[in-house]
N, C-alpha and C positions, 0 to 999 in steps of 0.2 A: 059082437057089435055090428050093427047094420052099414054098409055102404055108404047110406044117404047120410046116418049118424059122423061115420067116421070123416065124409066129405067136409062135413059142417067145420068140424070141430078144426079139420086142417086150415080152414078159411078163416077161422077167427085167430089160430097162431100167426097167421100173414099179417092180418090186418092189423094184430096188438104189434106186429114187428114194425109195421108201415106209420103206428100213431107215434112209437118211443124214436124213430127214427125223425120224425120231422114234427115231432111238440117236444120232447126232452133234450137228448142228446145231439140231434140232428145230425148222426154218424153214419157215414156210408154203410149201404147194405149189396153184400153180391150178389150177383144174378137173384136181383129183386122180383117175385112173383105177383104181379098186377091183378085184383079181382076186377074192381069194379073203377075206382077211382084213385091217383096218387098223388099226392102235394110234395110239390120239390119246390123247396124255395132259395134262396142265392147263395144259402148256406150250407146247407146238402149237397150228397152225388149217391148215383148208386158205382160202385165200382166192377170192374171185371175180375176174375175168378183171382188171379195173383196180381193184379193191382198193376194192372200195364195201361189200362185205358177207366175214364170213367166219364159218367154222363150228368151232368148238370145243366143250372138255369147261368148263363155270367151276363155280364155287364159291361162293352165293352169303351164304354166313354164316358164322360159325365152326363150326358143324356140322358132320360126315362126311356132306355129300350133294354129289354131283355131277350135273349135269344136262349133257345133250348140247345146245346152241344155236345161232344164228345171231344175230350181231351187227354192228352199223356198223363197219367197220374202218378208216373214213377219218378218224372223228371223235375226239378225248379222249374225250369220255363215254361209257362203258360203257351199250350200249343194247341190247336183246335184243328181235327181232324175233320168233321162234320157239324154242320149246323140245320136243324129243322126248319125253323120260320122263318128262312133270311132273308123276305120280303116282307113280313109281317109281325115286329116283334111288340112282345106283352110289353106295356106302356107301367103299368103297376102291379110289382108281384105280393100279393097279399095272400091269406090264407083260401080265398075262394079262388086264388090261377093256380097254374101247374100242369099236371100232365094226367090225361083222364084216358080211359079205354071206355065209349063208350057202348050204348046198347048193341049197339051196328057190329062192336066187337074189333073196332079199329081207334087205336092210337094216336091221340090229339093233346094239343098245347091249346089254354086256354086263359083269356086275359081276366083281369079281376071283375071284370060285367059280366064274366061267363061266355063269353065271345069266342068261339073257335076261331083260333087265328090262322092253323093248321092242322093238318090232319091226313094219315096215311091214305093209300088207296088199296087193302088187301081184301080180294072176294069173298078171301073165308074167314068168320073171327077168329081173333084171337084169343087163348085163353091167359097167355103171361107176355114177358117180354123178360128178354135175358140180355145182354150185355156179352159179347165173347172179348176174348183175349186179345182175339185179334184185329178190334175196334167195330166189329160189325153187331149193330144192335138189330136183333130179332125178335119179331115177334112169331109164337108157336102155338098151333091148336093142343086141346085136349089130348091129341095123338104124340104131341112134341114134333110133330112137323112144321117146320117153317114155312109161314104163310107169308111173311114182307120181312125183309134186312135193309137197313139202311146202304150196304154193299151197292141194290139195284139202284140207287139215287145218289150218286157221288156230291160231292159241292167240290172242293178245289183241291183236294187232297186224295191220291191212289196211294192207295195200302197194298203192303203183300197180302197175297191171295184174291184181291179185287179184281173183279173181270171188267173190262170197258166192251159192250155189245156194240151194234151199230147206232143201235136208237140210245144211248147213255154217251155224255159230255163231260167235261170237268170245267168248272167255269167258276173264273177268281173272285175275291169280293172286290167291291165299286172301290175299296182305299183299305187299310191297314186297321182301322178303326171301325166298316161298317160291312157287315157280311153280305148285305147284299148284292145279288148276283153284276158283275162287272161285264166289258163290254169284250171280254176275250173268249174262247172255248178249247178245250182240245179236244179232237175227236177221231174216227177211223172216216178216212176218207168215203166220200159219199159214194164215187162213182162205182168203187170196186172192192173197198172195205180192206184193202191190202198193205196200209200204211198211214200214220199217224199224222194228221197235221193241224195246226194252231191257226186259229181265224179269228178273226176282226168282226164283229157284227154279225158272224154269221153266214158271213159273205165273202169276205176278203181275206183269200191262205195267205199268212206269209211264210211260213215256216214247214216242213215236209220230213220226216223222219225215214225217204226213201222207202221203198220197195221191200218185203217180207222176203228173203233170200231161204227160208226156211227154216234158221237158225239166228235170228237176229232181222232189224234193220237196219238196212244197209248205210243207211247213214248216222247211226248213232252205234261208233264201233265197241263202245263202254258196254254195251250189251253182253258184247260177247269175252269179256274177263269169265270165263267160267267159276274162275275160283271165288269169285267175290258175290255173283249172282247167279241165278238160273233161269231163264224169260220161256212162257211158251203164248204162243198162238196159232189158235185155230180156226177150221173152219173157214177162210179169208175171203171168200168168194159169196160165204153166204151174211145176210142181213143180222144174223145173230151170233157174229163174230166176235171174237172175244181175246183178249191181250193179258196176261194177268203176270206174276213173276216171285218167286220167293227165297228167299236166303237159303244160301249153304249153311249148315252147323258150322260154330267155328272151335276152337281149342277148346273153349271153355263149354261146348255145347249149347251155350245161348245167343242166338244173331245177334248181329246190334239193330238198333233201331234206326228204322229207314222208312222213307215217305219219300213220293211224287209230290211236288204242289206248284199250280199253276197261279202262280204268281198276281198280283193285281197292276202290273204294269205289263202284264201281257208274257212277260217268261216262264219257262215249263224249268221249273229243277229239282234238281234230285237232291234229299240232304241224309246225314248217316251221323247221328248221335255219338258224340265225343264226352264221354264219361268224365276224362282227363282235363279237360277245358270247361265240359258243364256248359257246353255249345252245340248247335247243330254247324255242320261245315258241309259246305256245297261241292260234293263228289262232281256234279256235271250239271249245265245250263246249255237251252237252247230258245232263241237263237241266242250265237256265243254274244252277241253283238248287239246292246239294252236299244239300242239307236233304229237295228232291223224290225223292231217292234211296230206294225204298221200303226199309225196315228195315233202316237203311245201321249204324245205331247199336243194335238188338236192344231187344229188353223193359227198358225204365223206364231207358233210353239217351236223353239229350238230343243232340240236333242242334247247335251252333253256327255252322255255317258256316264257320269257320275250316280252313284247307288244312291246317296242320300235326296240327290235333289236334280235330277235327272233333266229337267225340263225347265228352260225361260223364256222371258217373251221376248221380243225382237223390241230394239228401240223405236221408240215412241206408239208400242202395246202396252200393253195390261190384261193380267189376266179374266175372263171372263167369271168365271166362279171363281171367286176369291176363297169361299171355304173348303171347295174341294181341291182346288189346288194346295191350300195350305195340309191339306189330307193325303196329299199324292195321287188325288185324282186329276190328272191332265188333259183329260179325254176333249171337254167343252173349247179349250184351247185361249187364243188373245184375240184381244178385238182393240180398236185405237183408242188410244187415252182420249182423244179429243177430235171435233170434227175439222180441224183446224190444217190439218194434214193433209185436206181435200182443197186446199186457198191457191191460188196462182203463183204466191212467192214462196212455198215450202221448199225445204232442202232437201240433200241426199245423205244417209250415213252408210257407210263401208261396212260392209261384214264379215268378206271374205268368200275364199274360195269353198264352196259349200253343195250338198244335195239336195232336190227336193220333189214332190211329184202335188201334180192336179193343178198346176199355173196355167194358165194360157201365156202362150207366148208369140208378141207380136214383134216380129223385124224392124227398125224405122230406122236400119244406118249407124250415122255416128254417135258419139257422147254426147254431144247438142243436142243432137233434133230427139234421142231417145229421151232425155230430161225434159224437152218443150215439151214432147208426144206425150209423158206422164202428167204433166203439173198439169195439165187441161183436162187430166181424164181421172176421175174421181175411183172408179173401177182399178185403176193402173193403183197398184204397192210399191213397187221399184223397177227395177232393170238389173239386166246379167252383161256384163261387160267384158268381152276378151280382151286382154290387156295386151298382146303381139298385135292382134291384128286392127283393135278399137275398134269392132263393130260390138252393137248392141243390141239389144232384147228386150223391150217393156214386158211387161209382167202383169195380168192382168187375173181378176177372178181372186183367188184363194190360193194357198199354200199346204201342204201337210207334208210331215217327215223330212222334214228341215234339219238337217245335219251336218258336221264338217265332213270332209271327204276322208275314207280309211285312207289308210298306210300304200297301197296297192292302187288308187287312182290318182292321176294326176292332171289339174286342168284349168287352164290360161281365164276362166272365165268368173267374175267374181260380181257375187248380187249386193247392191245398193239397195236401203229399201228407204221409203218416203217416209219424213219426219217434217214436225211444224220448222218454220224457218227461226233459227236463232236458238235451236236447241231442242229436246224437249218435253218443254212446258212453256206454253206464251205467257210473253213478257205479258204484265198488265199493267198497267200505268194508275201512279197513285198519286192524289194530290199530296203536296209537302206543305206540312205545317209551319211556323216559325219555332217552333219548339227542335221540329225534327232536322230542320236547315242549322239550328246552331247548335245538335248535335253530329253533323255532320262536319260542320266548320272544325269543332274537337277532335273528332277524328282524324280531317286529315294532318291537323295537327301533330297528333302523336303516331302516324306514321310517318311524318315526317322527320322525327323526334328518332325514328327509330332504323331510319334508312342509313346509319351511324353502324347498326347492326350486322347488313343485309352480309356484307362480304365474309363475315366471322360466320353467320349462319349456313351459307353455304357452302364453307368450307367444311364444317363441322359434321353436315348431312352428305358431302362427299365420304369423309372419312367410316361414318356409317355404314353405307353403303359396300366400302372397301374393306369392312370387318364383321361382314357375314358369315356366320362361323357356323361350325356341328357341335354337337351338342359337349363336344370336349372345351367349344369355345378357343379353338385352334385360328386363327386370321389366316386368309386366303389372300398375303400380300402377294404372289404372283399375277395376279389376274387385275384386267385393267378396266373401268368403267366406263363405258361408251352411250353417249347422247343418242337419241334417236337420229337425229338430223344427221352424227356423222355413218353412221350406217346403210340411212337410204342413200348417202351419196358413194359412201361405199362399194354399194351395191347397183350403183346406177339406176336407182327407183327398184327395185327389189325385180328386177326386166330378166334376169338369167337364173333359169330355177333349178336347180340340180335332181331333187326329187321333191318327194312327200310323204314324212313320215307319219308314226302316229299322234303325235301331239301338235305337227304344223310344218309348213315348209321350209325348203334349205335351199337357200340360194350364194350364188359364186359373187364374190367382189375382192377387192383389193385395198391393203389399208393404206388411208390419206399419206401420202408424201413416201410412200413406199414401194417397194417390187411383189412386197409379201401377199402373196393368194390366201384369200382366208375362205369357209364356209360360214352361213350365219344361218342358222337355226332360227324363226319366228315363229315360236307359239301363237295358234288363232285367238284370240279375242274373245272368241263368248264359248267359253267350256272349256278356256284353254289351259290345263294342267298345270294352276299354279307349284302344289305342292312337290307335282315330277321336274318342275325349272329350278326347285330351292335344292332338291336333291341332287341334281345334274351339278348346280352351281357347286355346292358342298362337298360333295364327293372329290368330283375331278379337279377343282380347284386347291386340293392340298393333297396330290399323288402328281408323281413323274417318273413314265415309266415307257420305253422304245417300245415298247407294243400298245402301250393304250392312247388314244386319241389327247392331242393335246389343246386343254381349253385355254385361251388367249382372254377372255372377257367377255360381258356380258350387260346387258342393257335391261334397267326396272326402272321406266320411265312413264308415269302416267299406268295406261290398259298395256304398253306396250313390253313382250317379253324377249328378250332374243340374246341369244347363245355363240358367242363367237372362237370358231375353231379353226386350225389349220386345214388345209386345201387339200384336200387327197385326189391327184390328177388320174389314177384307175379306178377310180369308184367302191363300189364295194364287191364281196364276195361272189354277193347273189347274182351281177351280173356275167358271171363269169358260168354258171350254173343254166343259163339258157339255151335250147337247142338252136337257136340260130345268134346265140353271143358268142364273143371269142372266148377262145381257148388257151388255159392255162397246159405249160408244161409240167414235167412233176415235178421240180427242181423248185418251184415255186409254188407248187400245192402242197410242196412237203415243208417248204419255209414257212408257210400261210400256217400247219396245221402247230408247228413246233414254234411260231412268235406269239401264235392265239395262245398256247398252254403256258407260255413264261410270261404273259400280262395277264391270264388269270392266277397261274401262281402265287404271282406278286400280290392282286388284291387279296387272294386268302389267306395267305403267309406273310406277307412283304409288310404287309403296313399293319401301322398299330395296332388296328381294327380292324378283325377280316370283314371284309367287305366283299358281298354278294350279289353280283351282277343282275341275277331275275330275268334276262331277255338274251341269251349269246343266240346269234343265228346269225347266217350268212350275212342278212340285210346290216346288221352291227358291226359287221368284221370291216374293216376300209382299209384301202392300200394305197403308199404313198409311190414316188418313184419308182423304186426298186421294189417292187409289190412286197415290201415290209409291211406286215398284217399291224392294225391297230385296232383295238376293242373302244366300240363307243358305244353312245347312248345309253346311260345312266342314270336316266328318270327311273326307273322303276329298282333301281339298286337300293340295298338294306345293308345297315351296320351293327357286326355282332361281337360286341364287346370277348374281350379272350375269356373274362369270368366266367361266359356265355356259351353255349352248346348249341342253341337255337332259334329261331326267332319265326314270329308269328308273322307272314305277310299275306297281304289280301289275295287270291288268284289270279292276277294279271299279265302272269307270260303269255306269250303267245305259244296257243295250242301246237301241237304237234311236236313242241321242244321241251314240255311241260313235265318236268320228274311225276312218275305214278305217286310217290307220298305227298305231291303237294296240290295234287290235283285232290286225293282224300281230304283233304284240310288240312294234316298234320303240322307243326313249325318246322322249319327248313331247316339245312345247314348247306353247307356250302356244296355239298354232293349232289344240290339242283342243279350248278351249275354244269357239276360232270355231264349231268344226263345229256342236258342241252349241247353241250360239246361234243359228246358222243356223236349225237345224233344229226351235227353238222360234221363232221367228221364222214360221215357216211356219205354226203350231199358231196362234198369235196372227191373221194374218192371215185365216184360216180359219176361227177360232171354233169350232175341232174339234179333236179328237186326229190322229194320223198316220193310227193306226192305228182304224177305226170305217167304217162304211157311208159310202159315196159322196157329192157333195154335191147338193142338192138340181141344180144345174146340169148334172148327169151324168144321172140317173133323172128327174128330175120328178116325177109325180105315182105314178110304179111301184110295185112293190113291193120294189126294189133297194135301199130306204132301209137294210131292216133286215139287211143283207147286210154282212161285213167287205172293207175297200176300203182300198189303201194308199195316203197322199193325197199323195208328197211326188216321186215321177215324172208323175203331171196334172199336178200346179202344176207344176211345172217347165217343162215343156212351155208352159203354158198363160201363163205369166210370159213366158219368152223372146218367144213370138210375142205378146205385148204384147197379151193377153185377158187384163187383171187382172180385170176385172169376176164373170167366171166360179170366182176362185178366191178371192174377199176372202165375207166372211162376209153371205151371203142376207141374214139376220136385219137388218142395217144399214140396210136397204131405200137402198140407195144416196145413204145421209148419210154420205161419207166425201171426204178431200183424196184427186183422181185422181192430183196428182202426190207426195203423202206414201206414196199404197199404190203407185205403180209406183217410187219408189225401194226401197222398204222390201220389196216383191218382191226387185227383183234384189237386192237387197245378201242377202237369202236364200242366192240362189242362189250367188254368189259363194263365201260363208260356209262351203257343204258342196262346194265341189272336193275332187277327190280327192287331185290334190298338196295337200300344206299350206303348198307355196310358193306356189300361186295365189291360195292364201286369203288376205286382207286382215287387218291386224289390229284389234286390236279399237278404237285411237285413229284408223284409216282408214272404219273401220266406220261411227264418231261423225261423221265429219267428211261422209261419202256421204251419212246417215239427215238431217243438218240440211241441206246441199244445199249444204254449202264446197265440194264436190269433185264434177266431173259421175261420173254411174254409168255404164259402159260394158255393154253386152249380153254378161252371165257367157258361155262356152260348158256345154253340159249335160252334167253329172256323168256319168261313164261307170259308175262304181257303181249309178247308178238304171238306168241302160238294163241294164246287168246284170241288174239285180233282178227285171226284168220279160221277162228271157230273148228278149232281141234283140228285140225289137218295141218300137220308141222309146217311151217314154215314153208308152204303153197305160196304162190303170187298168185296175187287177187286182180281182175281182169274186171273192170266196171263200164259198163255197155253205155252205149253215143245216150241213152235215156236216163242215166243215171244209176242203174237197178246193176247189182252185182250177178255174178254168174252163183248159179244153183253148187251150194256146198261151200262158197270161196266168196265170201261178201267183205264188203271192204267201206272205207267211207266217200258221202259222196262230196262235191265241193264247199258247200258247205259246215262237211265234219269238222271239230276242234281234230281232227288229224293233223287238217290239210294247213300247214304251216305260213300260209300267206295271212290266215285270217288271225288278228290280234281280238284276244279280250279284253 
């Protein structure tokens, strides 16, 4: 048989395969071999060799738009790795659209007028097009050399084995619903290709993955888990640089399934396929912080922080695009309800204490003259007002990246912004009928009728209030309901501020007709944590325990939230943790480590329901008189019934204290909390933070001091081989129990294993720290040796620029290491 003959005949088996495929059964075909022409319609796919990826037409709204994709075909979830037309999709998929190769020998999507909507750009044709395993669709000459992969054209999603060059981006869709391209990118830095970072327009970094240390970036220390991933980059200096990464084999030999995807609210994450859940769970996000997302929420767009609905307008706005906003595109931002806000008698509404960038800002003095200065200037939105000193700030021009303040800033100045007078929406004045006058005559009739009521009513809505319960339906009769009015007076206008956490500030007052010093917790107003104030309430309102913070009462009155606690006159832990704070002896850093283990004890064992704290860190721990440690802050605590093993919570600890299995997604037990105990455990022993310049026992007299240095792979190190001296806090000058600080070491180390079955609990913890139980030599956390990228338990030494030392990279301040910053 002749060549030409045998050619033929193989082309017509394609094509009978290509017609039963998309006129009969319309059943996936593998590595589909394309001659001339191929119809895929919303009903089809072709799939990859074992059915890991496949490529179809879908539909992703009620819309007439069709887009041509690649998606996970092994999983339920509808997950779309790449999209072809995401700027141009086929409007009606009929028998004349689909996916054609034409004469040119290049790979096009075409609408039902025969419109090439899109179309590859490869110099040499093609003669098929295949589909790999490993989502990357190729087209191959005659030779089976690959002439174009969808690889060199990412859309928002990196795959293992995908290279990122210099000239290639990854860039999210415009909302959740529409593929086209959005207004984010990631990419290799322009100037020198040496490090990843996330922009805005194109223009505007806000996010930087650190310096390529050779074996990772520097600032994203999840890289360097060996065991879980493998990363390489090369090349860095040159324009065709390239980033790419792929799984380790695991037990079973098959990775799990893993993707990059740059998000369409502007964040880069990473997710890892949970069989067991029939979920993807977020291994790691940057930035940690949905709020850092430069102009994620547009002009006089607040920030929240909230996943579902991240973005609102500021009183007396509205959004600009009302359908992309309803989309979760925020980008367009608010603009004012009405032009009425520009009138000479408008008011002011309170917002709070807040960030923002692109205001102009004009001085004009006091609260007066800044209010007159505004109402006359149509330009002017509000004013920033320090409340110590009352001077003010008009506000002029635009706003963008309007957010509360984190946990870590603290500041006297609170923005006002202009609204119509009297609320708003203006009043509009209506003529009254006599119809409508003698129905108003009725009315006030039967409010009068019913003002008979009023005292029973609000007693009634008292008692409501006072039988806020958990889900046991347990009443919280210790805790007492407080007005707003007697709070601000409490607090003396809320004028003495203790800090600011993450969900709002805490200020000092004293309650009416009393000596007693209380704290009061005010949640902000707009993004401000309902659901972690219902938890706060529930939680601590029906436990009583010498180590845990005790809550007095609480205020849901109107917008207004607030939390009332006892006065802890030494503050918290963390400040004790500063290189220029005072100094604890060990006598009370050993009381601090053994009251923090018998009030978490208590919530895991003690009460009916063990209860999971989610957040222990220095900043939580507070000390009364007698530096008696008390555990607070309770918002983000979960309750896990005893039927119960474990429980699913969202990722919200704050990084750096974060157990390894809960940062994979997995459901927690209460052995998160060990980790996080651990790991302040370490922070106490050291009289440092994790994260900060090296200890005096590393540098000495150098100039290393002022340098950032991760402390908790030394210590480890330095614990195991039984040199506690080297890692308990200089400052002590060696006034401390050798055998208090070598148990209270290892039980550290014990504390952050990476199994959580190796970890001890927290009544085991009690019982190692007084000296019932001997402490055995932990083995070293394989997470730290990670950390520090195969060189045991090296301190990592992170230069004035950021960029770690060659071989010893570490995170930079920004890393979910670095324990100031909450998620």
């Amino acid at each position: 048989m002749s060549p030409f003959v045998s050619l033929s005949i193989s082309l017509l088996v394609i094509l009978a395969s290509i017609c039963r495929a998309a006129i009969s059964d319309k059943e996936a075909v593998e590595n589909l071999e394309i001659a001339s022409v191929v119809i895929v319609d919303g009903d089809s796919s072709i799939l990859s060799a074992n059915g890991t990826f496949k490529l179809g037409f879908f539909n992703n709204n009620e819309q007439p738009r069709w887009f041509l994709g690649i998606s996970y075909a092994s999983i339920p979830t509808p997950t779309y790795v790449w999209v072809a037309n995401r700027e141009n999709p086929v409007k009606i998929l009929t028998s004349t659209a689909g996916v054609v190769i034409g004469a040119d020998g290049k790979l096009a999507v075409r609408d039902s007028d025969g419109e090439i909507v899109w179309k590859t750009e490869n110099e040499e044709p093609a003669a098929a097009a295949k589909l790999l395993e490993d989502g990357n669709l190729v087209l191959v000459d005659t030779h089976d050399s690959v002439v174009w992969q969808s690889f060199d054209f990412p859309a928002d999603t990196w795959l293992p084995g995908m290279n990122l060059s210099g000239e290639q981006s990854l860039t999210p869709w415009r909302s959740s619903d529409d593929p086209s391209p959005g207004l984010y990118s990631l990419r290799l830095k322009q100037s020198d290709y040496s490090e990843l970072e996330l922009v805005c327009n194109g223009t505007i970094a806000y996010w930087s993955s650190g310096n390529w240390t050779g074996n990772a970036f520097s600032g994203v220390p999840e890289m360097m888990i060996q065991y879980l991933y493998r990363f390489h980059f090369t090349n860095p200096s040159s324009p065709a640089a390239s980033f790419g990464y792929m799984e380790t084999a695991t037990e079973s030999g098959i990775p799990p399934l893993t993707r990059f995807k740059l998000e369409s609210t502007g964040q880069f994450h990473q997710y890892t396929w949970s069989s067991q859940t029939e979920s993807w769970n977020v291994f790691w996000r940057a930035p940690d912080n949905l709020c850092k997302v430069y102009g994620l929420c547009g002009n006089f767009g607040f920030c929240t922080t909230q996943l579902l609905n991240p973005c609102k307008c500021l009183a007396g706005y509205k959004p600009v695009d009302d359908s992309g906003w309803a989309s979760g595109d925020f980008s367009r931002g608010c603009q004012l309800e009405n032009e009425s806000a520009c009138e000479s008698n408008n008011g002011f509404e309170e917002i709070g204490a807040v960030s923002f960038d692109r205001a102009i800002e004009f001085p004009t003095g006091s609260r007066t003259s800044c209010e007159k200065a505004c109402r006359s200037n149509c330009s002017c939105f509000g004013y920033y007002l320090n409340e110590k000193t009352g001077k003010c700030k008009a506000l002029l021009g635009s706003m963008i990246n309007l957010h509360n303040l984190t946990s870590d800033s603290i500041s006297e100045d609170i923005l006002y912004v202009k609204v119509p007078k009297g609320g708003l929406t203006k009043n509009k004045q209506k003529k009254i009928s006599m119809a409508a006058l003698i129905g108003i005559i009725c009315g006030l009739l039967s409010i009068l009728s019913l003002l008979t009521f009023v005292p029973l009513f609000l007693y009634v809505k008292k008692r409501r209030m006072l039988m806020m319960t958990m889900k046991n339906n347990e009443p919280m009769i210790n805790l007492k309901v407080f007005s707003y009015d007697e709070l601000n007076s409490a607090t003396g206008g809320f004028s003495e501020k203790l800090g600011h956490g993450g969900f709002g500030a805490v200020f000092k007052g004293e309650l009416p007709g009393s000596d007693i010093e209380i704290a009061v917790k005010r949640l902000e107003r707009i993004g401000g944590g309902e659901r972690e104030f219902r938890a706060e309430v529930c939680t601590v309102g029906n436990i009583q325990h010498v180590n845990l913070v005790r809550l007095i009462g609480f205020c849901s009155e109107k917008s207004h939230r607030l939390l009332v606690y006892d006065y802890m006159p030494n503050g918290s832990l963390s400040d004790y943790l500063k290189r220029d704070g005072r100094i604890l002896n060990w006598d009370a850093r050993f009381k601090i480590a053994t009251g923090t283990a018998k009030g978490l004890a208590y919530l895991h064992e003690g009460c009916r329901d063990c209860i999971i704290h989610c957040d222990i860190k220095p900043e939580n721990i507070l000390l009364d008189n007698d530096f008696v440690p008390k555990v607070s802050d309770f918002g983000l605590a979960k309750l896990l019934g005893r039927d119960f093993s474990r429980v699913l919570a969202t990722m919200r600890g704050t990084w750096g204290y974060v157990a390894p299995e809960w940062i994979s997604g997995v459901a927690i037990t209460s052995k998160a909390d060990v980790y996080s105990y651990g790991m302040t455990l370490l922070e106490l022993l050291g009289g440092r933070r994790n994260v900060e310049g090296p200890p005096q026992s590393v540098v000495g007299d150098g100039d290393g001091a002022g340098e950032k240095w991760f402390f908790p792979p030394w210590a480890a190190e330095k614990i195991i081989e039984g040199e506690m001296d080297l890692v308990v806090d200089f400052r002590l000058g060696g006034k401390y129990d050798k055998e208090e600080v070598r148990r209270l070491g290892l039980v550290a180390i014990w504390c952050i294993q990476d199994e959580e079955a190796t970890r001890p609990s927290m009544r085991d913890v009690l019982k190692m720290l007084e000296g019932v139980v001997e402490v055995g030599i932990p083995p070293p956390p394989k997470l730290l040796q990670a950390l520090v990228s195969g060189e045991s338990f090296k301190g990592v030494i992170i230069d004035s620029d950021g960029g770690a030392t060659p071989g010893s990279p570490l995170p930079s301040e920004n890393s979910p290491i670095n324990g100031r910053n909450t998620f």
